[in-house]
N, C-alpha and C positions, 0 to 999 in steps of 0.2 A: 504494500500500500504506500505510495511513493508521490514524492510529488520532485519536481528537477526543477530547477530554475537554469541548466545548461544539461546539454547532453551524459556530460560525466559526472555531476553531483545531484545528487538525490536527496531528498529530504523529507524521510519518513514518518509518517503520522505517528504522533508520541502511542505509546504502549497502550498505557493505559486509559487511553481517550479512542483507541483501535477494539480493543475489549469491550469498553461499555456499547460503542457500537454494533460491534457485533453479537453479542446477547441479544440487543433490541430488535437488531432487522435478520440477522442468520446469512450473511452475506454468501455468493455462490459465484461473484465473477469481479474481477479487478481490473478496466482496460490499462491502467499505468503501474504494472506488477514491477516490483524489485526482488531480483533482477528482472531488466528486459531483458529475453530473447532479442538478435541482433536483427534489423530488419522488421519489428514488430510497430505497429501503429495501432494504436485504441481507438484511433478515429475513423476507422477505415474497416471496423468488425462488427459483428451485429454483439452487443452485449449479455448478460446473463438477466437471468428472473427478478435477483435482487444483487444490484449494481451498487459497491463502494468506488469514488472516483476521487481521490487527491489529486487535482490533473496541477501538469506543469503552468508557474504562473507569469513566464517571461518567454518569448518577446514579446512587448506589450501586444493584446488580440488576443492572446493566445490562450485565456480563460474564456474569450467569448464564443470561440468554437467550440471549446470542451461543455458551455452549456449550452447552446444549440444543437448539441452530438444529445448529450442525456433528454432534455426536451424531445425530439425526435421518440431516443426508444420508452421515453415517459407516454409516451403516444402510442406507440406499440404497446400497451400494458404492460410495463415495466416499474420496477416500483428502484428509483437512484439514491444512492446519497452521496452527497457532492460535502468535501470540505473547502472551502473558500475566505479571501481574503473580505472582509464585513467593510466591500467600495460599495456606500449605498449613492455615490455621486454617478454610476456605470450603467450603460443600460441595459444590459443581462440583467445586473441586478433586478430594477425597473420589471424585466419580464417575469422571474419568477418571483417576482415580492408580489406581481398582477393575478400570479395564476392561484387561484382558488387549490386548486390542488397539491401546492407546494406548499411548505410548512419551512419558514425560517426560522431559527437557532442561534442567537446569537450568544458566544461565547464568552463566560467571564476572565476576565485575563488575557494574559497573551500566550498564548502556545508555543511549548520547546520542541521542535523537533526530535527525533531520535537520528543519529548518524546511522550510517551503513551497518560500521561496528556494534551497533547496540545503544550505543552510550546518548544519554540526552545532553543535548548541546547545554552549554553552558550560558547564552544568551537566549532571548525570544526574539518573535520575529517581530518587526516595527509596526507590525497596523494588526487592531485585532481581527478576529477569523468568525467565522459562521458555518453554520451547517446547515444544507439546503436539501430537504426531505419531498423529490418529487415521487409523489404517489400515483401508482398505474389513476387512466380514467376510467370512468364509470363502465361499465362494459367489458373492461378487459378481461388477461386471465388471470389477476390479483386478487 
């Protein structure tokens, strides 16, 4: 469960904020797994049942595809959760803050990564984070 701000450094959804998630939703598919498989693209695959997505938050864009990507298989009856940076000035934001069927989470604090090795960073990151709960629509197979 990974999030990259470059190709080569990853930055992993702290432990125990990965756990409590997973209890709640039973996660069954990750598009931005650590490690990547070399040649793998989470934007380019159809995702699982119950989708966790830390996606990469640099080059600037580059969170607005990764919700456009979830949006999509949230459409598909897919039930996402997305962790993100809490830009409510963005208009991704804007689109799931609109959608009835999403449910935002905004975080207290600021969240430490976990490095590759295990170990949590010793700083947090500059802007706080949210968690953005898109739920399959009415109909689907949720």
């Amino acid at each position: 469960m990974a999030n990259h701000f470059d190709p080569d450094v990853f930055w992993l959804t702290p432990a125990k904020m990965m756990r409590e998630l997973e209890s709640e939703f039973h996660f069954t598919y990750d598009p931005c797994p650590y490690p990547r498989q070399a040649g793998f693209d989470g934007l380019l695959v159809d995702w699982g049942e119950r989708t966790y997505c830390n996606p990469p938050y640099l080059p600037r864009g580059t969170i607005e595809k990764w919700v456009a990507k979830a949006q999509l298989e949230q459409k598909s009856g897919k039930l996402v959760v997305m962790l993100l940076p809490a830009y409510t000035d963005r208009e991704w934001f804007h689109r799931l803050n609109d959608d009835s069927h999403t449910e935002i989470r905004f975080l207290k604090g600021r969240a430490k990564f976990t490095t590759t090795d295990g170990r949590l960073q010793r700083t947090s990151a500059r802007f706080a984070w949210m968690i953005a709960v898109l739920r399959p629509r009415q109909g689907s197979r949720e």
